[in-house]
N, C-alpha and C positions, 0 to 999 in steps of 0.2 A: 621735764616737760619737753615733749619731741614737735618739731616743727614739719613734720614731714607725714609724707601717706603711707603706709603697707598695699595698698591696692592701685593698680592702672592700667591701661589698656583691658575697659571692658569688663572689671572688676576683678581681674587674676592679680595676682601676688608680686610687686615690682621685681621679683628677684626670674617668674616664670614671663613675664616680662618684659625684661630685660633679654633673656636669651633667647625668645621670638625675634627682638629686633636684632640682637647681634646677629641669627641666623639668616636674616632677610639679608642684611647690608650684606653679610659674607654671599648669597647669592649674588647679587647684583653685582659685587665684585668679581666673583667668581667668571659672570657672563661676558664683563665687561673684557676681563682678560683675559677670557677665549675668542671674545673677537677680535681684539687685536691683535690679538698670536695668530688667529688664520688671517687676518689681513695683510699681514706680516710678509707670512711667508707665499700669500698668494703675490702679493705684489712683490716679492723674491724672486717668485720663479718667472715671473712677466717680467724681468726686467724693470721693474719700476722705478720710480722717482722719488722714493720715499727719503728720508729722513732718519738715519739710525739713532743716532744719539736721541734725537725725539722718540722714537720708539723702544730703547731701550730703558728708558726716565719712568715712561710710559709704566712699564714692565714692573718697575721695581715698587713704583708706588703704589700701583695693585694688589702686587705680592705685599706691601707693608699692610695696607687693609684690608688683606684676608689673614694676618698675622695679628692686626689686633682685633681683629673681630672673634679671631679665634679664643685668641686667649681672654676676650671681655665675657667668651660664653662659657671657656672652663672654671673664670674667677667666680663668677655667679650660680654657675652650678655649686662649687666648693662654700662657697656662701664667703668667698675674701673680695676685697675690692683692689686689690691691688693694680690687676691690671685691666678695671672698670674706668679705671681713670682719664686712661691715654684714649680710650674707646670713647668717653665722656668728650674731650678733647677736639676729637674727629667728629663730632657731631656739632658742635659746636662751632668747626672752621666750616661745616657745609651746612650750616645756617647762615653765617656769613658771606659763604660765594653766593649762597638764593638770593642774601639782600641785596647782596650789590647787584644781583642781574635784575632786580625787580627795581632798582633805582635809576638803573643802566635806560631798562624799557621805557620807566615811568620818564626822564628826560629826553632819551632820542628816539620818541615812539613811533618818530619817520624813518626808520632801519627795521621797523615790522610792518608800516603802510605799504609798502613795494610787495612784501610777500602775498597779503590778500587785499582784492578789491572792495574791503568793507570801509563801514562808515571810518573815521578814525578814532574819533571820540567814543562811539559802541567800544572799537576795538580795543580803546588802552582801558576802560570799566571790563571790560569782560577778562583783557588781561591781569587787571590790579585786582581781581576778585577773582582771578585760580592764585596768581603768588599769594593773595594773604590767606586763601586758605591752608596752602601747602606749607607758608610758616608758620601759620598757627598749630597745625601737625606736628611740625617738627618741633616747635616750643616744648609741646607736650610730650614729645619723645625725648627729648632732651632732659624735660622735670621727671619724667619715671627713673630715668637711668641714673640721674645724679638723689631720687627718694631711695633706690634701690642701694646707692653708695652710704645713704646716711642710714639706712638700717641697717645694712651689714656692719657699717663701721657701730653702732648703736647696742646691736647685739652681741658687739664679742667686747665692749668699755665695760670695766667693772668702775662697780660707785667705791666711794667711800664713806661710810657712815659717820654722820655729824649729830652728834647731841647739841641744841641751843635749849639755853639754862633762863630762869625767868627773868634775866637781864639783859636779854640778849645778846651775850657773850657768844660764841660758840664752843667745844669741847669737844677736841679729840678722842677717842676711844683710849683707853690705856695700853700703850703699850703690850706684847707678850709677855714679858716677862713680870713685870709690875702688875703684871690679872692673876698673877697664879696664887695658891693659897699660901699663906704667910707658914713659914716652917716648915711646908709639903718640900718635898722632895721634884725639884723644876725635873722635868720628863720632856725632853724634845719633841716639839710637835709630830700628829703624823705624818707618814713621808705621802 
């Protein structure tokens, strides 16, 4: 009995899916670390004030999630979950930073009163009603990609066939060699 769905995002296939969303986050990455590379080096050539160590951190962590992004779209294509996993992972820690900033808002909602002159109380409902949409979004990107791990891992488990006897005992299959016919000539399975 499977606990999980075949279908998500809009009734397509958790595995076609899955590599929509892998390719979006590797966009966003993607963007993310062309602007910092030209911000980079713009504020290079001005002389800036920047921070390398911070922007070399920057760098590497971007490149880490265009590297599992990459490889959560090649496992999915291949139909392996291997490296669906750490991609799994990554989704998982940036549900996490969403709550915390939505916790963040929801206690010091005087660090967003200053930015605009609206009601406050309008402001922190109109806030607490895009964060929980966007986590309920991501709940659900998160359940496709971890149904898309349980089918793959689902479709490549082989069972084992159990006979229960009317005592409800169970019963292994017999053995290979113990099935073959009594005085036949045992003949190596085929290869």
């Amino acid at each position: 009995m499977r606990f999980y769905s075949n279908s998500c995002c809009l009734c397509r296939h958790v595995g076609a899916g899955t590599i929509q969303l892998g390719v979006w986050y590797l966009i966003i990455n993607a963007v993310v670390l062309l602007i910092l590379l030209s911000y980079h080096f713009s504020s290079s050539e001005l002389g800036g004030d920047f921070d390398d160590a911070n922007m070399c951190i920057a760098i590497v962590i971007y490149l880490l999630m265009i590297l599992i992004c990459t490889m959560a779209n090649y496992e999915a294509y291949r139909q392996h979950a291997t490296w669906i996993i750490p991609f799994f992972y990554y989704q998982i820690f940036d549900f996490s930073l969403n709550t915390l900033v939505a916790i963040t808002v929801l206690v010091y909602p005087n660090s967003i009163d200053d930015v605009m002159s609206v009601n406050p109380t309008c402001l922190v409902l109109i806030i607490l009603l895009f964060i929980s949409i966007i986590l309920t979004i991501k709940g659900y990107l998160i359940s496709c990609v971890w149904n898309c791990c349980r089918y793959i891992n689902g479709r490549s488990s082989s069972y084992v066939l159990v006979y229960v006897t009317s005592n409800d005992t169970m019963v292994l299959p017999p053995p290979y060699d113990d099935a073959t016919v009594n005085g036949a000539a045992k003949e190596p399975p085929p290869p």
